[in-house]
C-alpha positions in Angstrom: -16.5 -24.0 -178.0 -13.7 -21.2 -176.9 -10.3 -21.1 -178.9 -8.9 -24.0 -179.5 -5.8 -23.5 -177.2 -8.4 -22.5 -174.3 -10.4 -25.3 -174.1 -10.5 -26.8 -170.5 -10.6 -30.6 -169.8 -11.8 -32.7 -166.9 -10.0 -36.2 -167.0 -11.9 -38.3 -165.0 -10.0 -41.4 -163.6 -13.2 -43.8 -161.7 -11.6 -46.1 -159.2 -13.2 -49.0 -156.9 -10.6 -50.6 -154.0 -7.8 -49.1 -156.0 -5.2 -48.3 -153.0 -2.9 -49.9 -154.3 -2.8 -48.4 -158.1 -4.0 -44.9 -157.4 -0.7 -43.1 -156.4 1.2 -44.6 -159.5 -1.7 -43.7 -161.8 -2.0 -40.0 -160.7 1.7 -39.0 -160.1 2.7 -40.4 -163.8 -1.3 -38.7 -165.5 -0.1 -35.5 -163.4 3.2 -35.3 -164.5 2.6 -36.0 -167.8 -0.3 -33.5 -168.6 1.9 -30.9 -166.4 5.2 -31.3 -168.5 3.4 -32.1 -172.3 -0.8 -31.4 -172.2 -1.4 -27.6 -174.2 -4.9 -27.5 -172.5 -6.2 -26.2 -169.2 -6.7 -29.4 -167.7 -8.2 -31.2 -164.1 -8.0 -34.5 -162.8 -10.9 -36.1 -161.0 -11.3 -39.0 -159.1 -14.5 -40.6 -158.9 -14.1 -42.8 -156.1 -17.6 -45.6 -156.6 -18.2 -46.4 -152.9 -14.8 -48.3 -152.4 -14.5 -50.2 -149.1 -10.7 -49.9 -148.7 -8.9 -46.6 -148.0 -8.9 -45.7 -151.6 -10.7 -42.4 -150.5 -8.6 -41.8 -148.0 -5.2 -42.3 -150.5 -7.5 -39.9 -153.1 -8.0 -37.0 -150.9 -4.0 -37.7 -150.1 -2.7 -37.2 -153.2 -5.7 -34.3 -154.2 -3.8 -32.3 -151.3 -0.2 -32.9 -152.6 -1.0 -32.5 -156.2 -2.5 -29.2 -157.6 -5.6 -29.7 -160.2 -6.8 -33.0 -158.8 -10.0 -33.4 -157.2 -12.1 -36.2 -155.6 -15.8 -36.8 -155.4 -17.3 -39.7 -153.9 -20.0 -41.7 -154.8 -22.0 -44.2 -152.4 -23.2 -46.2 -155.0 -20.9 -48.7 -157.2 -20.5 -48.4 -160.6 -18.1 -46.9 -163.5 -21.1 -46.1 -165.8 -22.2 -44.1 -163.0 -19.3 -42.4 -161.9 -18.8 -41.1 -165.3 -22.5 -40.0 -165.8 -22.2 -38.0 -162.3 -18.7 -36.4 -163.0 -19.1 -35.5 -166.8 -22.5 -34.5 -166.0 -21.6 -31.9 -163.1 -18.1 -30.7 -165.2 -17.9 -27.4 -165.8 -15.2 -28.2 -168.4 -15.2 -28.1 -172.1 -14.0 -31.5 -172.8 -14.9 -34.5 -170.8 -12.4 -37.5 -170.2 -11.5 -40.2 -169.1 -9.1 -43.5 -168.2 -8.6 -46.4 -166.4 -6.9 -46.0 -162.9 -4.3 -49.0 -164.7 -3.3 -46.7 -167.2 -3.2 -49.6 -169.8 -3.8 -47.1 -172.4 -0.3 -45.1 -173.2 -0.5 -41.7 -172.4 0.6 -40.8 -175.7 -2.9 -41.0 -177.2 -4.2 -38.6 -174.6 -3.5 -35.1 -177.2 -4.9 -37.1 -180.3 -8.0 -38.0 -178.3 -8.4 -34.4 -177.0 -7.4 -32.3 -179.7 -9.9 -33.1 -182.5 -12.5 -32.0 -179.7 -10.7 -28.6 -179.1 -10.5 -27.5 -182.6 -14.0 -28.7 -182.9 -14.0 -31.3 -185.7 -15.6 -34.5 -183.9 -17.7 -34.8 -181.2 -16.8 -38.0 -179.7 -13.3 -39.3 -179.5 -12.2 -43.3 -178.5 -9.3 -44.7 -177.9 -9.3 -48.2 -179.9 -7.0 -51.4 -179.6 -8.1 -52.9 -182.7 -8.2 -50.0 -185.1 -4.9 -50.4 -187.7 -1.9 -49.0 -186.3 -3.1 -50.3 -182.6 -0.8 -51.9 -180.7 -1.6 -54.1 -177.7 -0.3 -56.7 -175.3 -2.6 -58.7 -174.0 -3.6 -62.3 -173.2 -5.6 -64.7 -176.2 -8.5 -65.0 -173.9 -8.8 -61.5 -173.6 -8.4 -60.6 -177.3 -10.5 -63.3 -178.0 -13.6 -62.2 -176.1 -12.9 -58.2 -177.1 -13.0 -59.1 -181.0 -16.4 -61.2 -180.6 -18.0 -58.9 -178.8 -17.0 -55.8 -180.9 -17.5 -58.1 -183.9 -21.4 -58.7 -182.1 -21.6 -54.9 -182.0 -21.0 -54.0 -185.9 -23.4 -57.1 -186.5 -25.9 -55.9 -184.5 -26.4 -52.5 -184.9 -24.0 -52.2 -187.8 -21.7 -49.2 -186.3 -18.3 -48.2 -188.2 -16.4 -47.7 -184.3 -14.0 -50.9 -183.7 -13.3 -50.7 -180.1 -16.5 -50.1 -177.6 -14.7 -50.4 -174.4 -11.1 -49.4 -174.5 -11.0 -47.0 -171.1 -9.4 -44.1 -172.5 -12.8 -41.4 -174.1 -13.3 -38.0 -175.0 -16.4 -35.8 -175.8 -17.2 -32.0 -175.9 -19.5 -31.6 -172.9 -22.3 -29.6 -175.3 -22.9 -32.8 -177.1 -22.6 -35.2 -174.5 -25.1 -34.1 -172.2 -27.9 -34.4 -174.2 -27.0 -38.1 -174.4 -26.4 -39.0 -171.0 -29.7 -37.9 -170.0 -30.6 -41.4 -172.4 -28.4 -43.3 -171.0 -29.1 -46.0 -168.4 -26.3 -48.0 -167.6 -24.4 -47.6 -164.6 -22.2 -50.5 -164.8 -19.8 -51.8 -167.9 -22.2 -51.3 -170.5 -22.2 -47.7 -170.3 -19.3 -47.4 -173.2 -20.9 -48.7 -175.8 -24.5 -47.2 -174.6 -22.6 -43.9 -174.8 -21.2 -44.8 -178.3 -24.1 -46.3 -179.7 -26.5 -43.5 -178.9 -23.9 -40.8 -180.1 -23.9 -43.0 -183.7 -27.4 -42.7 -183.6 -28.0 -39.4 -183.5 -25.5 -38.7 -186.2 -22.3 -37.6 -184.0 -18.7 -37.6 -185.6 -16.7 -40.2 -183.5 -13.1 -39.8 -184.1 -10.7 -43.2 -183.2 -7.3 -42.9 -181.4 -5.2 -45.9 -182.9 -3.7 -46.4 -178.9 -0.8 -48.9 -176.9 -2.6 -50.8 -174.7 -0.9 -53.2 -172.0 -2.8 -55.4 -170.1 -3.2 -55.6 -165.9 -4.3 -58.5 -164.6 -5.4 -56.8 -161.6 -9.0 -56.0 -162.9 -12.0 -55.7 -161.1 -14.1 -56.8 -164.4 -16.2 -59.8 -163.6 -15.8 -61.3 -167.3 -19.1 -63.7 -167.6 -21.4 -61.5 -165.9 -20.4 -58.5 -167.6 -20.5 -60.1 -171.4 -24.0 -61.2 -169.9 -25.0 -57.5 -169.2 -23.4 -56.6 -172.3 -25.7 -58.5 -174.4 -28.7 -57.7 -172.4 -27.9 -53.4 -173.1 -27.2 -54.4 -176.7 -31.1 -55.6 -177.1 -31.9 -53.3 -174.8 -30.3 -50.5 -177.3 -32.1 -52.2 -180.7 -35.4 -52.0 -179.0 -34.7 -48.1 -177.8 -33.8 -47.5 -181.4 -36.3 -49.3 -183.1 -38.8 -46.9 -180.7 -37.5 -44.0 -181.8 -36.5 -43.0 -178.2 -33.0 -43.0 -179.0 -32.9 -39.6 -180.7 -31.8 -36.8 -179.0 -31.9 -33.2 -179.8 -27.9 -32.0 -180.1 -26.6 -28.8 -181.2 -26.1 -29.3 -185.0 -23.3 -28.9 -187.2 -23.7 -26.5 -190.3 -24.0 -28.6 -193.7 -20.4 -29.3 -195.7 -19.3 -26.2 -197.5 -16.9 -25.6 -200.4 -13.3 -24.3 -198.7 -12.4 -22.8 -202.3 -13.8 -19.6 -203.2 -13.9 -20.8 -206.8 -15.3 -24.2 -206.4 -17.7 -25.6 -209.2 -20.9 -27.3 -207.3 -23.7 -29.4 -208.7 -27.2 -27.8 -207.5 -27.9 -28.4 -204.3 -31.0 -31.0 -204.9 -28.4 -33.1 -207.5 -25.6 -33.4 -205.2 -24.8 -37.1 -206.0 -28.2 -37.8 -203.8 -29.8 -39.8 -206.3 -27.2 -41.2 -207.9 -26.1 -42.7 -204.5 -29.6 -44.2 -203.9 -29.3 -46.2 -207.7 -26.0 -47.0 -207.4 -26.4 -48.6 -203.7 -29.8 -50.4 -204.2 -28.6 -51.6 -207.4 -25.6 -53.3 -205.9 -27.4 -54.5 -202.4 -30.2 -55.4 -205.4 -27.4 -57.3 -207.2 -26.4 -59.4 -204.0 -29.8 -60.0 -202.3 -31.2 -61.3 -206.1 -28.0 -63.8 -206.2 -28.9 -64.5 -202.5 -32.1 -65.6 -203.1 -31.3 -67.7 -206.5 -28.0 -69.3 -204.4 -30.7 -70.2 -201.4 -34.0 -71.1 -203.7 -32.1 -73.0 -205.8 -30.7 -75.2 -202.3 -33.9 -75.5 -200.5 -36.1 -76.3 -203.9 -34.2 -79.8 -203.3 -36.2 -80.5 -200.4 -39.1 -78.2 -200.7 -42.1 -77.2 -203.2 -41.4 -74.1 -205.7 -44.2 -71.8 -203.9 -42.2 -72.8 -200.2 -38.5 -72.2 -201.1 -39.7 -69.1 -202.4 -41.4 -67.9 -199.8 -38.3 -68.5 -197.3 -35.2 -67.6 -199.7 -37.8 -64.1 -200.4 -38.3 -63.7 -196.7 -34.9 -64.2 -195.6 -33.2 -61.5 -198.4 -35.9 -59.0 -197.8 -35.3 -58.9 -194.2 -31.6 -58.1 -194.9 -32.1 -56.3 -198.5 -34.1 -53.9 -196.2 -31.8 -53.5 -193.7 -29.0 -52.8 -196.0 -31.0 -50.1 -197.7 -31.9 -48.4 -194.5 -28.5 -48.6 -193.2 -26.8 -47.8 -196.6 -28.8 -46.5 -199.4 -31.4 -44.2 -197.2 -29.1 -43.7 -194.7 -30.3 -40.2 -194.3 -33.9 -41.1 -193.7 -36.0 -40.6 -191.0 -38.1 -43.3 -190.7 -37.9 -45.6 -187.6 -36.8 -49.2 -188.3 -39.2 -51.2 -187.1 -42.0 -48.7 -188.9 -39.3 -49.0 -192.1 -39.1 -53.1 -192.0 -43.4 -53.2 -191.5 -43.8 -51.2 -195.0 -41.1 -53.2 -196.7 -43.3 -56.3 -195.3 -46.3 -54.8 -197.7 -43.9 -54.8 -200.9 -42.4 -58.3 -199.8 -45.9 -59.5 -200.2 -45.9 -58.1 -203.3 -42.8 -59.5 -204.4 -43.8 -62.8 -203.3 -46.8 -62.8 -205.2 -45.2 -61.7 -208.3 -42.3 -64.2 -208.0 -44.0 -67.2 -207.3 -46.9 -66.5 -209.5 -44.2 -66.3 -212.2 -42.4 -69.6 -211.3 -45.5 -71.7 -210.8 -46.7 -70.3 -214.7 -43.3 -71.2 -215.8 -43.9 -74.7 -213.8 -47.1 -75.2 -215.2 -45.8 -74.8 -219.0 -43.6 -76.5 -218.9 -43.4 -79.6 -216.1 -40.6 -80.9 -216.9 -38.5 -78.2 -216.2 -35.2 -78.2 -213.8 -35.0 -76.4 -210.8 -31.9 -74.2 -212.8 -35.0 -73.2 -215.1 -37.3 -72.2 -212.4 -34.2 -70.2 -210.9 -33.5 -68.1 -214.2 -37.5 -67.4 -214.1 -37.4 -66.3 -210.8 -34.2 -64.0 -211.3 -36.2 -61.7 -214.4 -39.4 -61.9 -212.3 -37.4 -60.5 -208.9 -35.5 -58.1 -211.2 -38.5 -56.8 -212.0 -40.0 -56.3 -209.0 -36.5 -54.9 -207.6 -37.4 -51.7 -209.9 -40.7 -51.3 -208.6 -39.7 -51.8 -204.7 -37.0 -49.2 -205.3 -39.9 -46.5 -206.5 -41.6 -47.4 -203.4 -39.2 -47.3 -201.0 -38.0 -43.6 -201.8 -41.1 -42.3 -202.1 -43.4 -44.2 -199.6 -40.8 -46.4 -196.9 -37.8 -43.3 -196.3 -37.8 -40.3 -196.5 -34.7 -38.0 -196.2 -34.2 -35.9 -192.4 -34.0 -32.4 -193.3 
């Protein structure tokens, strides 16, 4: 990256039958970014094959107004548009907004300037992180929460806002990525944000005003249906493994103070991390299990409401560890979940081998009985599986 206060940026603004909002849009971005914006800047419209005289009112305003450009696509698509601008820029920084300007234009220097200096990779605007502030219809916030909500459920990302119109990225680091991603419509947001995630990105979130226009072109039951379709379409490309990408790295933390006292580098709070998380994701998915074995043994045998109540909290036991305790490891998901299925066998056998002993003692017992039994017998096996899944299930990136 050049010096901070050199850093060029392209703001891409993609339009489809927008006559009518294009002039406003450009004369208040161009004035703005003339009068307040620090950086070398461009504005580009990316006109997606409109059937109006929105290219005709682009090239218009690219002639009265210095720094605005126009390149026209004959396909539709915003996912698109972006992928062809940002991908051709010659700029530092890649942006961009929607033609509505819904997002203020205050946010535009907090989005851009933790790029500049370098810090983050990726930068969002979000209109549900706190301090956001947005005016909008229920329906609207309605449908934006659950589907965010789907995203962190999903694929368990720490970004609140997927498709707020107003990004940012450093061009190094996004190129990589959008020769990965496939979306050319709506989607292409969270693909983008998902994928950057993945491969271990810093994504910094704008706090933004937002304002809705009821003059959208956003089909809203066809695009949550494509939504959903490029979120599976995103677990199955990360359970694969083809979701990594190779991206210029960032040099490991360093100590700022000359005199700074630092653990050795192979003790640095690594394993203490790994007990302390598995213990308490240990803690929750044994209480899990006792809450659920103890519900279904009403209707079902001992060896049965094991096996489900075992089944169940392994599945998310292992996807808590992965996502949380080996957070740094390497190892695919799907490859991670089919050796936790080996110990989970193990587990099983232990467990109910221990309750159907306990049952056999003593046949009389209560099902509260059984459930202590099976607490010591899974807390036992919770120390093994923790050996195993260190040494044997994840292992650290380098």
């Amino acid at each position: 990256m050049p010096p901070p206060d050199k850093a060029t940026v392209d703001i891409v603004v993609p339009v489809y039958n927008e006559e009518r909002a294009l002039p406003g849009c450009l004369r208040t971005l161009h004035s703005r970014l003339s009068r307040d914006f620090p950086f070398p800047w461009r504005i580009t419209v990316a006109d997606n094959a409109s059937t109006d005289a929105t290219l005709t009112v682009a090239r218009q305003l690219a002639d009265e107004l210095p720094g605005v450009a126009v390149v026209h696509l004959d396909r539709k698509g915003r996912g698109l548009a972006l992928r062809t601008v940002w991908g051709a820029s010659d700029a530092d920084i890649v942006a961009y907004m929607d033609v509505d300007l819904s997002t203020g234009l205050d946010g535009l220097l907090p989005l851009v300037a933790p790029l500049a200096s370098g810090h983050s990779d990726v930068a969002i605007g979000s209109r549900l992180a706190p301090g956001a502030r947005t005016v909008r219809g229920p329906r609207r916030e309605f449908i934006s929460r659950c589907y965010n909500g789907i995203i962190r459920l999903t694929h368990g990302v720490r970004f609140t806002d997927a498709q707020c119109g107003f990004k940012a990225a450093r061009t190094e680091v996004l190129r990589p990525l959008l020769q990965v991603t496939r979306d050319n419509a709506w989607f292409f947001d969270t693909e983008l944000l998902l994928l950057a995630e993945h491969n271990g990105l810093r994504i910094h979130e704008v706090p933004v005003d937002w304002v809705e226009d009821v003059d959208t072109r956003v089909d809203v039951v066809s695009t949550a249906t494509d939504d959903l379709r490029g979120l599976w379409r995103m677990a199955r490309l990360k359970a694969s493994g083809e979701a990594r990408v190779e991206l210029p790295r960032r040099p490991a933390p360093a100590a700022e103070h000359p005199d700074a006292v630092l653990a050795p580098a192979p003790r640095r709070g690594v394993l203490s991390w790994e007990v302390g998380c598995f213990a308490v994701i240990g803690v929750f998915s044994t209480l899990g299990q006792a809450l659920l074995y103890w519900i279904l043994r009403g209707w079902w045998s001992p060896a049965f409401a094991n096996l489900v109540s075992l089944l169940a909290l392994t599945v998310l036991n292992t996807e808590a560890n992965r996502r949380l305790t080996f957070r740094h490891s390497s190892a695919r998901p799907s490859r991670a979940h089919l050796r936790a299925g080996a110990l989970f066998v193990l587990g099983y056998l232990v467990t109910s081998g221990a309750v159907l002993l306990f049952k056999h003692a003593d046949p009389g017992a209560s099902p509260a009985a059984e459930t202590a039994v099976l607490t010591a017998a899974s807390v036992a096996v919770t120390a093994v599986r923790f050996v195993a899944l260190r040494q044997a299930v994840f292992r650290s990136r380098p």
